[in-house]
PDB file of the backbone (N, CA, C, O) and the ligand in Angstrom, with CONECT records:
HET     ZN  A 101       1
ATOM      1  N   UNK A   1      45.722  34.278 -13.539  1.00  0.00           N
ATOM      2  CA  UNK A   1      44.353  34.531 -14.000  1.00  0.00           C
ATOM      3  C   UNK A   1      43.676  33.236 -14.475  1.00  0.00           C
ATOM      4  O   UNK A   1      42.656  32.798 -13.943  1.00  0.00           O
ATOM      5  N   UNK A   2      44.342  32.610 -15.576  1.00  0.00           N
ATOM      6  CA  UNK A   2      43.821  31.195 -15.411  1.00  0.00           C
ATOM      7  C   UNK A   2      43.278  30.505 -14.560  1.00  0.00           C
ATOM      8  O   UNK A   2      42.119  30.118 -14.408  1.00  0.00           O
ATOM      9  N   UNK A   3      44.620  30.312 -13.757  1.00  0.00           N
ATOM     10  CA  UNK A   3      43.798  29.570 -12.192  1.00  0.00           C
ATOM     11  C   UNK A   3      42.742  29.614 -12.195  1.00  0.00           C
ATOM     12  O   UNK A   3      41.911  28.760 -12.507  1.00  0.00           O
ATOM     13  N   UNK A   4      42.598  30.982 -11.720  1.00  0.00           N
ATOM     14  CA  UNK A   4      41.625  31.388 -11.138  1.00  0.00           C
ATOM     15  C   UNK A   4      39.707  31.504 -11.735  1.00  0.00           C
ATOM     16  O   UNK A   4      38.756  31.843 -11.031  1.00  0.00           O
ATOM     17  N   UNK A   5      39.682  31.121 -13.105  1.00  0.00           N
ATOM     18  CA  UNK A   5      39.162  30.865 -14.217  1.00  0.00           C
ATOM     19  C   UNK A   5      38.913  29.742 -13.951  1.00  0.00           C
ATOM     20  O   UNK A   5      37.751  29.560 -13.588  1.00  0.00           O
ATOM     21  N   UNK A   6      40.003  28.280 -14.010  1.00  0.00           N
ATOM     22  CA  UNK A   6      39.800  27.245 -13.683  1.00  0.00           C
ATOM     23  C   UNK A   6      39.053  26.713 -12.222  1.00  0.00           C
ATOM     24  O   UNK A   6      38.625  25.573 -12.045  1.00  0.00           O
ATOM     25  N   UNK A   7      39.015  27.681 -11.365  1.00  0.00           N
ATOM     26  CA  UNK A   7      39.006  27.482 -10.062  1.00  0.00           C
ATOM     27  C   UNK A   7      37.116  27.732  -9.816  1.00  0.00           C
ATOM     28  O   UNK A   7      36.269  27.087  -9.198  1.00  0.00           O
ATOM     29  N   UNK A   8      37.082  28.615 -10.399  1.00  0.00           N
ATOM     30  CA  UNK A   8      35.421  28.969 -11.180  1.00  0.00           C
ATOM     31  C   UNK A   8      34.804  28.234 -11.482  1.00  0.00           C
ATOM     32  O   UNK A   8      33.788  27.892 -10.877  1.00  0.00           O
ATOM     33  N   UNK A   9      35.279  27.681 -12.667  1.00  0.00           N
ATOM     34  CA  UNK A   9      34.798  27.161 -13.464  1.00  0.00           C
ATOM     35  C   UNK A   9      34.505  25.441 -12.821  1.00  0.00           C
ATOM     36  O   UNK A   9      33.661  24.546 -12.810  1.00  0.00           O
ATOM     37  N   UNK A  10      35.386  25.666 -12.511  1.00  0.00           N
ATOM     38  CA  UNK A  10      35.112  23.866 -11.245  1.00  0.00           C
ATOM     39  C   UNK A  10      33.861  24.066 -10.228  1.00  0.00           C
ATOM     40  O   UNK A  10      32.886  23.316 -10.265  1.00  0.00           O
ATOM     41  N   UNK A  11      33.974  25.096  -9.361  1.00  0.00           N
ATOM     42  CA  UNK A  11      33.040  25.809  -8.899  1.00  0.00           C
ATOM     43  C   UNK A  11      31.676  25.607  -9.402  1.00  0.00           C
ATOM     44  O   UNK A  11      30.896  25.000  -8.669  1.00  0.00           O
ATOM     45  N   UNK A  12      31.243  26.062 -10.641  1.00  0.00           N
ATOM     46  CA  UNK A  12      29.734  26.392 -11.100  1.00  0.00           C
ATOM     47  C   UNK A  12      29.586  25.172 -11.475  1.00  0.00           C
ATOM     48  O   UNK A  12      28.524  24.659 -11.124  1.00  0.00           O
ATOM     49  N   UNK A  13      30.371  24.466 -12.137  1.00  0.00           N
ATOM     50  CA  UNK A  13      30.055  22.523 -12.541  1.00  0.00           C
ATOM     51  C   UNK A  13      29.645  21.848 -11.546  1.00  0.00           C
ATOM     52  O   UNK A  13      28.587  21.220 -11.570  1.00  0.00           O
ATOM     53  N   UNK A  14      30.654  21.906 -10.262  1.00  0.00           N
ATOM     54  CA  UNK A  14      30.345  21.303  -8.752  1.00  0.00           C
ATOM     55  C   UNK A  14      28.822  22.019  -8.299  1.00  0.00           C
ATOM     56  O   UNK A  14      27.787  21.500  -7.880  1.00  0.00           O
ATOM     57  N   UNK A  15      29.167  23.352  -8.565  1.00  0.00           N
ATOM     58  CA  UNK A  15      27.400  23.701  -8.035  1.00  0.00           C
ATOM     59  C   UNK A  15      25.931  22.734  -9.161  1.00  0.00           C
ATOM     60  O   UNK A  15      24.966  22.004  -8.934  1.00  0.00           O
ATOM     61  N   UNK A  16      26.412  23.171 -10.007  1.00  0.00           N
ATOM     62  CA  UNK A  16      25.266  22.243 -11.163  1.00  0.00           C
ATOM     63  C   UNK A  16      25.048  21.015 -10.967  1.00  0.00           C
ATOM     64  O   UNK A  16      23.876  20.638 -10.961  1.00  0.00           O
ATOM     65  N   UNK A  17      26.189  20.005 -10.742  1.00  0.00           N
ATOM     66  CA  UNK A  17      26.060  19.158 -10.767  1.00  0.00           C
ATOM     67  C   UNK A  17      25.393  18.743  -9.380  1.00  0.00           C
ATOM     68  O   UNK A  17      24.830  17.650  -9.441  1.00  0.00           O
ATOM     69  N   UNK A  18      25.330  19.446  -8.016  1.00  0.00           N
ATOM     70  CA  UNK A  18      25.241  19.426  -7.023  1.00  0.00           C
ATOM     71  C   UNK A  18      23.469  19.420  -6.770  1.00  0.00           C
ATOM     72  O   UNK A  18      22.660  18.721  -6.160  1.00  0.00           O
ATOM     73  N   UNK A  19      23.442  20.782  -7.734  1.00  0.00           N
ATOM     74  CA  UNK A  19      21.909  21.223  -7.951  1.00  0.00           C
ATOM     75  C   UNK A  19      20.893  20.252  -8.802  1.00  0.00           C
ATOM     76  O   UNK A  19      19.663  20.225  -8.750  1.00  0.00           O
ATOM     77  N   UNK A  20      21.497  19.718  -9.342  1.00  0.00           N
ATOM     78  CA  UNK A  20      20.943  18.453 -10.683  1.00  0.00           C
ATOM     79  C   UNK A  20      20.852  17.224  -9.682  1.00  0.00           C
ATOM     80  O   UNK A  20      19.768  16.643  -9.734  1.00  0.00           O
ATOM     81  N   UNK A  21      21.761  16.721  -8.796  1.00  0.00           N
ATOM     82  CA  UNK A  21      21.679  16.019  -7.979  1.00  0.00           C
ATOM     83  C   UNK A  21      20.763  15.801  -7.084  1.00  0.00           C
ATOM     84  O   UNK A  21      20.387  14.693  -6.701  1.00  0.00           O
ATOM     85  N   UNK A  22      20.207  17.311  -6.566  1.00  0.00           N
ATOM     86  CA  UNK A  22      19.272  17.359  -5.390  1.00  0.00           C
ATOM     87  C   UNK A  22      18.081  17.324  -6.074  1.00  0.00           C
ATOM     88  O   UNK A  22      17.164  16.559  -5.776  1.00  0.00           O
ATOM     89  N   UNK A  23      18.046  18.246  -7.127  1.00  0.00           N
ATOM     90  CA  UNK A  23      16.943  17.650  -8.054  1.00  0.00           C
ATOM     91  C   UNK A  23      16.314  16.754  -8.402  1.00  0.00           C
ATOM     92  O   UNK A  23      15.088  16.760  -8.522  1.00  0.00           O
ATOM     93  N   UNK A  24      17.321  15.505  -8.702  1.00  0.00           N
ATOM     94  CA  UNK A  24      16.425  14.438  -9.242  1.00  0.00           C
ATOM     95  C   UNK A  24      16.391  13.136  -8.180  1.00  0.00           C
ATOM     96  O   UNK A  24      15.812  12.064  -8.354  1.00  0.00           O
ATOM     97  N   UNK A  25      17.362  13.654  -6.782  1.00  0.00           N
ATOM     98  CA  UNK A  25      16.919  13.307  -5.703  1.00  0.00           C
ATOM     99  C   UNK A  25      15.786  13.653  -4.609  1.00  0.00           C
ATOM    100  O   UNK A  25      15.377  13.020  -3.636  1.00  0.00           O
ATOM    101  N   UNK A  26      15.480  14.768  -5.093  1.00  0.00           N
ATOM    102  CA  UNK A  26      13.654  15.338  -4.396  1.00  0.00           C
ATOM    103  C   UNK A  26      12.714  14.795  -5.069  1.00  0.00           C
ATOM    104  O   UNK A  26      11.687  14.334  -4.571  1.00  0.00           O
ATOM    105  N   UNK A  27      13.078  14.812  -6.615  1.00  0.00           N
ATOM    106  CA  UNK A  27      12.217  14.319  -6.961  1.00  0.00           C
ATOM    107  C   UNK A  27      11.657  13.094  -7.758  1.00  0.00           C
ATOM    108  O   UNK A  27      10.720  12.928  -8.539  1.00  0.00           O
ATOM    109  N   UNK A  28      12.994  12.027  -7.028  1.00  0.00           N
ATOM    110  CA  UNK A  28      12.966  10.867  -6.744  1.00  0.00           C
ATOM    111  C   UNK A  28      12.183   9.757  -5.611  1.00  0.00           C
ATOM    112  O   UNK A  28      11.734   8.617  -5.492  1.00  0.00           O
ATOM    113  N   UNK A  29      12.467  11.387  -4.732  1.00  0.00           N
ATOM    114  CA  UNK A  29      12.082  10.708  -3.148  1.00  0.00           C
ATOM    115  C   UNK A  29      10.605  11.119  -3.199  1.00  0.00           C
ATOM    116  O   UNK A  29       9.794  10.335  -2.706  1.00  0.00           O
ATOM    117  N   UNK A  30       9.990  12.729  -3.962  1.00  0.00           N
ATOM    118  CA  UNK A  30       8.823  12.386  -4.129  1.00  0.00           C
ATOM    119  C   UNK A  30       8.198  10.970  -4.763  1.00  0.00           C
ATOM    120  O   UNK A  30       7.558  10.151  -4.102  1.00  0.00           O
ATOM    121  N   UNK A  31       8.399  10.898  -5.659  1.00  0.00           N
ATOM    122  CA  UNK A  31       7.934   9.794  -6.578  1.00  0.00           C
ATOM    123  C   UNK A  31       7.991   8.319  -5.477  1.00  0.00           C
ATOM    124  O   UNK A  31       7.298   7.428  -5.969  1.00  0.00           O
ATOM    125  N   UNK A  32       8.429   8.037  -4.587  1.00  0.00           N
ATOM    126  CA  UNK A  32       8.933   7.263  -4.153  1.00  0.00           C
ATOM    127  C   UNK A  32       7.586   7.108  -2.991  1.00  0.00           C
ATOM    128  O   UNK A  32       7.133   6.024  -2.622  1.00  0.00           O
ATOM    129  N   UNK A  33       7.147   8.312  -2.588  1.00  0.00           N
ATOM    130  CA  UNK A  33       6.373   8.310  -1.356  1.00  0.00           C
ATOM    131  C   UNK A  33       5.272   8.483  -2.189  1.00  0.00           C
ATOM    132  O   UNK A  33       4.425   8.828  -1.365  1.00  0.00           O
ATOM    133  N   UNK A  34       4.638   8.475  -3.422  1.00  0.00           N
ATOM    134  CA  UNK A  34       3.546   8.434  -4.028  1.00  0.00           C
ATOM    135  C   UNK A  34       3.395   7.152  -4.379  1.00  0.00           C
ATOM    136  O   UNK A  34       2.217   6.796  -4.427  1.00  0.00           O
ATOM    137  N   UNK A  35       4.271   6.263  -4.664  1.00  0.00           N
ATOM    138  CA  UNK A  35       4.259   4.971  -4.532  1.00  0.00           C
ATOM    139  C   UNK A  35       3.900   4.012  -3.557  1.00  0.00           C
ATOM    140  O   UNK A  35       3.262   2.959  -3.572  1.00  0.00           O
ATOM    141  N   UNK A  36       4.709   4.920  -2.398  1.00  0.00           N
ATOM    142  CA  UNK A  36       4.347   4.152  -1.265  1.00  0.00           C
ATOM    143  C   UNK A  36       2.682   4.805  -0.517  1.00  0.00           C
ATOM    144  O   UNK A  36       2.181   4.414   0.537  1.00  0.00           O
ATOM    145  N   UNK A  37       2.332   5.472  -1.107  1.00  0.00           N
ATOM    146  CA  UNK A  37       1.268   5.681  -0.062  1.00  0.00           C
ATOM    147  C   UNK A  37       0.057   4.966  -1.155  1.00  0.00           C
ATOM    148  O   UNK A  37      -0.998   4.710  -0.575  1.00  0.00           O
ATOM    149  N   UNK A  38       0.093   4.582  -2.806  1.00  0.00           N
ATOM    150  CA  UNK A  38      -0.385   3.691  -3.483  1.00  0.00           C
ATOM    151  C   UNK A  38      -0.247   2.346  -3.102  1.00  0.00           C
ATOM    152  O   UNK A  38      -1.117   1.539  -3.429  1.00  0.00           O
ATOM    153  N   UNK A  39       0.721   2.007  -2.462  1.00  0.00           N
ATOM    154  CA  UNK A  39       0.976   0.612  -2.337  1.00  0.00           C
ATOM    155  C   UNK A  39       0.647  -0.049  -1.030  1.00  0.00           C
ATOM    156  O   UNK A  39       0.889  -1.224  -0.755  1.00  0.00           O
ATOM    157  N   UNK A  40      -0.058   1.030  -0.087  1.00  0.00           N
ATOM    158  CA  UNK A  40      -0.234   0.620   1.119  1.00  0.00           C
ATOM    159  C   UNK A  40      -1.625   0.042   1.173  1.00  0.00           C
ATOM    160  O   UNK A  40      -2.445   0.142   0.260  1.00  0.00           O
ATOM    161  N   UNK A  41      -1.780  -0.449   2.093  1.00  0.00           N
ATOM    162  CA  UNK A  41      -3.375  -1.293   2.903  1.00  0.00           C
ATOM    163  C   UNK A  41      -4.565  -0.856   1.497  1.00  0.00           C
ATOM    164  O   UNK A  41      -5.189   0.133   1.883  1.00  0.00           O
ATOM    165  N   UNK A  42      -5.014  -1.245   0.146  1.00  0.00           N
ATOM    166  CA  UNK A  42      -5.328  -1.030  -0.544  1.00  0.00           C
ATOM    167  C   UNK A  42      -6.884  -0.279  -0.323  1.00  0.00           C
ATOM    168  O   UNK A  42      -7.201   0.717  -0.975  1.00  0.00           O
ATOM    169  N   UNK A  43      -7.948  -1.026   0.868  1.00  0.00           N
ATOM    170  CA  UNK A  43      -8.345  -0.021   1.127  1.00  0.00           C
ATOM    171  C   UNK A  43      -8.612   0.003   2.707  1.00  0.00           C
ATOM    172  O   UNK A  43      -9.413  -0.859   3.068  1.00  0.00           O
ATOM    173  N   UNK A  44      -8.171   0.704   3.570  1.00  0.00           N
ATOM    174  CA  UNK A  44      -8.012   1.285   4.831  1.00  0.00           C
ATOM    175  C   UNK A  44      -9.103   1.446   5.541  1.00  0.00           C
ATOM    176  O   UNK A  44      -9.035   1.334   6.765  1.00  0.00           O
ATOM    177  N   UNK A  45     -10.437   1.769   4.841  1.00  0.00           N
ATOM    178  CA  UNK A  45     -11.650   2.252   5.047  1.00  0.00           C
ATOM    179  C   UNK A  45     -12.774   0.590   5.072  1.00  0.00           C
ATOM    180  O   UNK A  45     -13.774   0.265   5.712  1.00  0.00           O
ATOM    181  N   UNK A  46     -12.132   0.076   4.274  1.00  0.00           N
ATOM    182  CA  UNK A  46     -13.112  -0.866   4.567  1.00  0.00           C
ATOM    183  C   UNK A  46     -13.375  -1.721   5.530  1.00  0.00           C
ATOM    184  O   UNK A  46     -12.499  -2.023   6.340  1.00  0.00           O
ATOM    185  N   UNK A  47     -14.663  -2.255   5.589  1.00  0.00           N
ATOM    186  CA  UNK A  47     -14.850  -3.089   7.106  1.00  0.00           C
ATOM    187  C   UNK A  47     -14.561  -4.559   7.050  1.00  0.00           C
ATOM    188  O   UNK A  47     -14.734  -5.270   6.059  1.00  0.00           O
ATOM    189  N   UNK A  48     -14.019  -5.011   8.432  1.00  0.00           N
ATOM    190  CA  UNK A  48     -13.555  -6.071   8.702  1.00  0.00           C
ATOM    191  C   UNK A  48     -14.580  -6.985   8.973  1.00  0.00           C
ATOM    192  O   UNK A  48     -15.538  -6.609   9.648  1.00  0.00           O
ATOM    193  N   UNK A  49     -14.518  -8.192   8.523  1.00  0.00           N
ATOM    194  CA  UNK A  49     -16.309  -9.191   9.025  1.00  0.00           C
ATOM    195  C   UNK A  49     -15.408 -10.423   9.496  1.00  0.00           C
ATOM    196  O   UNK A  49     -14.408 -10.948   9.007  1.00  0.00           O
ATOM    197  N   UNK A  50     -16.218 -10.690  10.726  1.00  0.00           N
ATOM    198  CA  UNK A  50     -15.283 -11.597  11.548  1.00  0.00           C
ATOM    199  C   UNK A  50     -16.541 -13.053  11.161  1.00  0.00           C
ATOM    200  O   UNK A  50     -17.728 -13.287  11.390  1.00  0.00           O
ATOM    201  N   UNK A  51     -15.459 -13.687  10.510  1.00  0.00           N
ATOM    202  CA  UNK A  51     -15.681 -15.278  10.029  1.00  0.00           C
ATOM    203  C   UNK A  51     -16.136 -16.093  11.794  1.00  0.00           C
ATOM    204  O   UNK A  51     -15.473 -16.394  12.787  1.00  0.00           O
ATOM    205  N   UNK A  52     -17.374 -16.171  11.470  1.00  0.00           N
ATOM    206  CA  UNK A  52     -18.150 -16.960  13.174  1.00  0.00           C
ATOM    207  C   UNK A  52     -17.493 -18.657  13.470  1.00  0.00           C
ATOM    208  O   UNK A  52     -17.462 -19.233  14.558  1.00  0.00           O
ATOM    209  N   UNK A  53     -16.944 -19.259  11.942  1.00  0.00           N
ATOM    210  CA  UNK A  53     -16.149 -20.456  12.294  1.00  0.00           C
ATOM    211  C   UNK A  53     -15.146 -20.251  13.093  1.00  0.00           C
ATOM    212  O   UNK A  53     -15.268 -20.431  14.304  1.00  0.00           O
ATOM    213  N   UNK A  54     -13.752 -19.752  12.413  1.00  0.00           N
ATOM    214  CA  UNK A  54     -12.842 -19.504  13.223  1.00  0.00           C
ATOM    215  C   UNK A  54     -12.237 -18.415  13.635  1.00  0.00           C
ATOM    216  O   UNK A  54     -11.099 -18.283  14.084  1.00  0.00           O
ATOM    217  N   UNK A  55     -13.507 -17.230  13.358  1.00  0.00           N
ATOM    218  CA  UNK A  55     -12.472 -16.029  14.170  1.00  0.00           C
ATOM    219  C   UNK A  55     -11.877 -15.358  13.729  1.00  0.00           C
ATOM    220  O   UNK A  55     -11.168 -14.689  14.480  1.00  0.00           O
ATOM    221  N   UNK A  56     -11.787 -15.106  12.181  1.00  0.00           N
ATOM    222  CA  UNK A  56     -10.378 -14.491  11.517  1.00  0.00           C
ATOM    223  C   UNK A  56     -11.984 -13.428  10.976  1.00  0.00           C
ATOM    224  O   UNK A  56     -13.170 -13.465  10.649  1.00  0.00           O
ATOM    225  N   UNK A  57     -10.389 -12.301  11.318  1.00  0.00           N
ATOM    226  CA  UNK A  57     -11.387 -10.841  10.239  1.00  0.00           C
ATOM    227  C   UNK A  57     -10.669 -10.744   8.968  1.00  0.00           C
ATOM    228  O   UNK A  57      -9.454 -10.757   8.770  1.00  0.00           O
ATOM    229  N   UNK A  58     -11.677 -10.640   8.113  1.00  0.00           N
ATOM    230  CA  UNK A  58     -11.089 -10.596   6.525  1.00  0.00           C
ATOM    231  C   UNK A  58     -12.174  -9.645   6.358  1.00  0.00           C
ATOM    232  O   UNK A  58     -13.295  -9.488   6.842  1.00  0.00           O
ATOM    233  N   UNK A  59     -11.183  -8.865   5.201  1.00  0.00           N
ATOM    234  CA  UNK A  59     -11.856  -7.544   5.039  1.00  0.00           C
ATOM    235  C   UNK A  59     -13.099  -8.024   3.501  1.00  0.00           C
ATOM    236  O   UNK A  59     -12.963  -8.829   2.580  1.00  0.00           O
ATOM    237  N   UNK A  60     -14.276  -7.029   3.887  1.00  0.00           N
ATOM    238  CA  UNK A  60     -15.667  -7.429   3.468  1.00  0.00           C
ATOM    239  C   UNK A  60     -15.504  -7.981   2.000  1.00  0.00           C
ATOM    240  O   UNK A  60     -16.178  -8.947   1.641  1.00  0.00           O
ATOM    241  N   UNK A  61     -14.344  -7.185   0.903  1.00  0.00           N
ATOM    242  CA  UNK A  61     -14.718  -7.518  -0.366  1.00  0.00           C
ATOM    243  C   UNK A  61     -13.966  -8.991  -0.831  1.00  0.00           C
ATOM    244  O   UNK A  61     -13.949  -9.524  -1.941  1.00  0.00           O
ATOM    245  N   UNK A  62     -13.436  -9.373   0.284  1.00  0.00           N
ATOM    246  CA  UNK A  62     -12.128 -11.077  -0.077  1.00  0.00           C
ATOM    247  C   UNK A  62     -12.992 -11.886   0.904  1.00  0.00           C
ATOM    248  O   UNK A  62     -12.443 -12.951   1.184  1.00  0.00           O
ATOM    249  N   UNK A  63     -14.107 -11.716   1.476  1.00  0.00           N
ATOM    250  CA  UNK A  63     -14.666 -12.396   2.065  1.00  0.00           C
ATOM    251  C   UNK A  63     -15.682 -13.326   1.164  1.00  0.00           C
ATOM    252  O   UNK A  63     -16.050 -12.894   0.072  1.00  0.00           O
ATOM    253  N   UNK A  64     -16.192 -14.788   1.699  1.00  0.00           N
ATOM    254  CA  UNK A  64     -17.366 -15.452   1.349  1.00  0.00           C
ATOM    255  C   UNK A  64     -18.453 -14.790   2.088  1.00  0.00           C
ATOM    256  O   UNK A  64     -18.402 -14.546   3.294  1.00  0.00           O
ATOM    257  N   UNK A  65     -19.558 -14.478   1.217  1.00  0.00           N
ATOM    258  CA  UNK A  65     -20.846 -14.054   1.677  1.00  0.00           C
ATOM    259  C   UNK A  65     -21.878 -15.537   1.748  1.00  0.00           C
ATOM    260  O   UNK A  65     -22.108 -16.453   0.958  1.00  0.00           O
ATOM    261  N   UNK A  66     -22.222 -15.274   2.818  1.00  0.00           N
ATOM    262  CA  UNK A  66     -23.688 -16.344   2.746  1.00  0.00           C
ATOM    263  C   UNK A  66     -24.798 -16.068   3.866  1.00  0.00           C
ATOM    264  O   UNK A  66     -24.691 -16.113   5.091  1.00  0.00           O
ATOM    265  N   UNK A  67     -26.076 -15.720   2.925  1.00  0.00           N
ATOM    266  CA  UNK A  67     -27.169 -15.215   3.498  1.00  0.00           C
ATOM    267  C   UNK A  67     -28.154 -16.423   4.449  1.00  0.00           C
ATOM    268  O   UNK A  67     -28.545 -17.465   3.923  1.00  0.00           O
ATOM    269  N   UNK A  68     -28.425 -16.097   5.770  1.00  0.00           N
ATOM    270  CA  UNK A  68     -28.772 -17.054   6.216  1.00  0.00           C
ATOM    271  C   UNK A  68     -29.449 -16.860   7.748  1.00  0.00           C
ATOM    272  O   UNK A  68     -28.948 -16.741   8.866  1.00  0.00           O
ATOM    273  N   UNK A  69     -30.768 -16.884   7.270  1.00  0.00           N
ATOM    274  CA  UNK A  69     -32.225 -16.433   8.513  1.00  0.00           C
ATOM    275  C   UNK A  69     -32.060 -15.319   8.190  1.00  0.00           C
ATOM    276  O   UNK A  69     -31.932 -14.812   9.304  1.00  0.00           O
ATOM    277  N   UNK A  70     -31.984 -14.698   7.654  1.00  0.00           N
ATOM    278  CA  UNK A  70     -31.856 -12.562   6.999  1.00  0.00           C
ATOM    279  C   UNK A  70     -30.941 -12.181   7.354  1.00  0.00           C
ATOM    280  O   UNK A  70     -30.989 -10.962   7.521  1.00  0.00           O
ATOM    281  N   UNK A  71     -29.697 -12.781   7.668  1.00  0.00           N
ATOM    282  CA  UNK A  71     -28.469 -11.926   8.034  1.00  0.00           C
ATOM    283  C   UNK A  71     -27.703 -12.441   6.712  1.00  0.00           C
ATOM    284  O   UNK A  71     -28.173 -13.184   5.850  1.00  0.00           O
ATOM    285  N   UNK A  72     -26.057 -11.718   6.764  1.00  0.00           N
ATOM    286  CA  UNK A  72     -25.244 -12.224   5.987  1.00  0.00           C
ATOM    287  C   UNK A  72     -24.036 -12.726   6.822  1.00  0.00           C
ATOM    288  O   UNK A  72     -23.513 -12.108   7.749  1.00  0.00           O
ATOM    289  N   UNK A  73     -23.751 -13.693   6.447  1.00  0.00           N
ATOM    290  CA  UNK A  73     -22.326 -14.076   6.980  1.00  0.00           C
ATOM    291  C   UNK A  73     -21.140 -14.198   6.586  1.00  0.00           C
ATOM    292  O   UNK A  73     -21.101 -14.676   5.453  1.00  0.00           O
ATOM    293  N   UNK A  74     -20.168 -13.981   7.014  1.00  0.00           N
ATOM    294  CA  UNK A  74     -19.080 -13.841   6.177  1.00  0.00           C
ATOM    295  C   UNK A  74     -17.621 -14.404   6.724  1.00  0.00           C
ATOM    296  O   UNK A  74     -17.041 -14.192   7.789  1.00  0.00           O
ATOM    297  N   UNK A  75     -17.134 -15.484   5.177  1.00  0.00           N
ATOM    298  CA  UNK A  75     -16.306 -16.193   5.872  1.00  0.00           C
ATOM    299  C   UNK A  75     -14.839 -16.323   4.756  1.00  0.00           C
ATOM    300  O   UNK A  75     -14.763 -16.144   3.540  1.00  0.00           O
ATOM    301  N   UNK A  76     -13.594 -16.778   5.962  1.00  0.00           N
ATOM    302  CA  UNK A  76     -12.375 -16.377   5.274  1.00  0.00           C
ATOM    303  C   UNK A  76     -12.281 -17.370   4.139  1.00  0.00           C
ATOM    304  O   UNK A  76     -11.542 -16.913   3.267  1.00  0.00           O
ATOM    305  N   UNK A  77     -12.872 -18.841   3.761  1.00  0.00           N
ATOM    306  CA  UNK A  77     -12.806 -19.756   3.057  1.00  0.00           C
ATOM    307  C   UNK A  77     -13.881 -21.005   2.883  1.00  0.00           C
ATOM    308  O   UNK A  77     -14.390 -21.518   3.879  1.00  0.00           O
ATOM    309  N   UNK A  78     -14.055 -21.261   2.120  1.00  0.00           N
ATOM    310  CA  UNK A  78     -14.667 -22.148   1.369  1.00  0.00           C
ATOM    311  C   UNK A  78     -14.851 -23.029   2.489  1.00  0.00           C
ATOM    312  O   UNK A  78     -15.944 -23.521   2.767  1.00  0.00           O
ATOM    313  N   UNK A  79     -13.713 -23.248   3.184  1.00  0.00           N
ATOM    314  CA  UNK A  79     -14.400 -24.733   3.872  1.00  0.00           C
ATOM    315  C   UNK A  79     -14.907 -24.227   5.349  1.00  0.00           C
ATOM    316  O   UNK A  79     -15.417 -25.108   6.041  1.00  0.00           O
ATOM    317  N   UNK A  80     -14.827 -22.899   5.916  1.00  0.00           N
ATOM    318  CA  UNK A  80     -15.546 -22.718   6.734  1.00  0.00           C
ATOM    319  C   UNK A  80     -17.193 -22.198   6.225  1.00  0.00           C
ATOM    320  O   UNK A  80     -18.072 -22.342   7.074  1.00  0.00           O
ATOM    321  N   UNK A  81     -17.483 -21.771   5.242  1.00  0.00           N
ATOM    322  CA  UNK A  81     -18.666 -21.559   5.025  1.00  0.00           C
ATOM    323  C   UNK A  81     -19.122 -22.474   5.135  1.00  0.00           C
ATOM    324  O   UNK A  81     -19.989 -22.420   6.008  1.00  0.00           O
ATOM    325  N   UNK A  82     -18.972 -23.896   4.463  1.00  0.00           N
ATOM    326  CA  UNK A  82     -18.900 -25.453   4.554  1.00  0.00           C
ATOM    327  C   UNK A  82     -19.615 -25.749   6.129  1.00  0.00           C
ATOM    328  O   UNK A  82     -20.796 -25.863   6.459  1.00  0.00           O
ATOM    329  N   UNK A  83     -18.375 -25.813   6.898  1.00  0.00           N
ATOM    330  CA  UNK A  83     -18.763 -25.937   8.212  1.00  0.00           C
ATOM    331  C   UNK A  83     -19.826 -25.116   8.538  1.00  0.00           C
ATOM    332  O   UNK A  83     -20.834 -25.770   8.805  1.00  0.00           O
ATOM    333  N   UNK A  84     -19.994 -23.665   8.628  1.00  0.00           N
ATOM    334  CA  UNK A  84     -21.280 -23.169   9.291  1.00  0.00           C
ATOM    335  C   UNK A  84     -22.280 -23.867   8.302  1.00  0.00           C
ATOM    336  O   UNK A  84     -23.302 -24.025   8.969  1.00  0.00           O
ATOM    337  N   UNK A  85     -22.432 -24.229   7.383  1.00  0.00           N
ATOM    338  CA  UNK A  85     -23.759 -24.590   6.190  1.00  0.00           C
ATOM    339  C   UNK A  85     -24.119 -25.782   6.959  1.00  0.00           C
ATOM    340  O   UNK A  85     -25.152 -25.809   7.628  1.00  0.00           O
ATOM    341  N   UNK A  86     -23.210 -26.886   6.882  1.00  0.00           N
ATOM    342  CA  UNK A  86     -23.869 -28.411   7.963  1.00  0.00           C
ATOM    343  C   UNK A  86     -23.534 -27.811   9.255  1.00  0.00           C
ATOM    344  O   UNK A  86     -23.853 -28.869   9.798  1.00  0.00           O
ATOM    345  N   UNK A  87     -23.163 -27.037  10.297  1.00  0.00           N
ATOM    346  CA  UNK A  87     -23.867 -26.672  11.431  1.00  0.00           C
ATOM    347  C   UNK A  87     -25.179 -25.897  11.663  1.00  0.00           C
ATOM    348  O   UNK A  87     -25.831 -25.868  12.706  1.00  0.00           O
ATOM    349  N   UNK A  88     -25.414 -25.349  10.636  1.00  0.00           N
ATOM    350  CA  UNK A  88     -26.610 -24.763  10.742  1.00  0.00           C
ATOM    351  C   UNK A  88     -27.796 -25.204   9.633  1.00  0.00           C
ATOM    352  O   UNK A  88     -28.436 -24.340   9.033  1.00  0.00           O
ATOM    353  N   UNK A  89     -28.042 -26.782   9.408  1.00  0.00           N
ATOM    354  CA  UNK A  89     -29.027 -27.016   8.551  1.00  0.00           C
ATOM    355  C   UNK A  89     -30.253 -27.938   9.646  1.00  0.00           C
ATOM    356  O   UNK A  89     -31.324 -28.328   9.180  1.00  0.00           O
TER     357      UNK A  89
HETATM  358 ZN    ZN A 101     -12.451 -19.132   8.559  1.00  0.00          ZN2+
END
């Protein structure tokens, strides 16, 4: 009868511990994919402005703005704004 007590009793621990396991592994792996879908392309939606010096798209809000004949232009760095400013004076 013991045994069999013991045999149980190993039983419902192995299940608990089994169940506690999957537990804080679901909801580990949630936590994990809320992270990752925070940590991705920050914003996805925004538009790309292709720098007329050399060609590179950088997205609108890390871009240099510079207004020029009523348009805006937009560039990946300092020294290409540079360049279009003395090409176009
Ligand atoms: Zn550039």
């Amino acid at each position: 009868m013991i045994f069999i007590i013991r045999i149980l009793r190993f039983l419902i621990i192995a299940a608990v511990v089994y169940f506690l396991f999957r537990l804080l592994w679901k909801g580990d792996l949630f936590g994990f994919l809320k992270r990752k879908k925070r940590s991705g392309s920050p914003k996805p939606l925004e538009e790309m402005k292709k720098d007329p010096v050399c060609g590179t798209y950088i997205p609108e809000s890390q871009a240099l703005k510079l207004n020029w004949k009523k348009e805006t232009y937009f560039f990946c760095s300092e020294e290409c704004k540079q360049k279009f400013q003395k090409l176009h004076k």
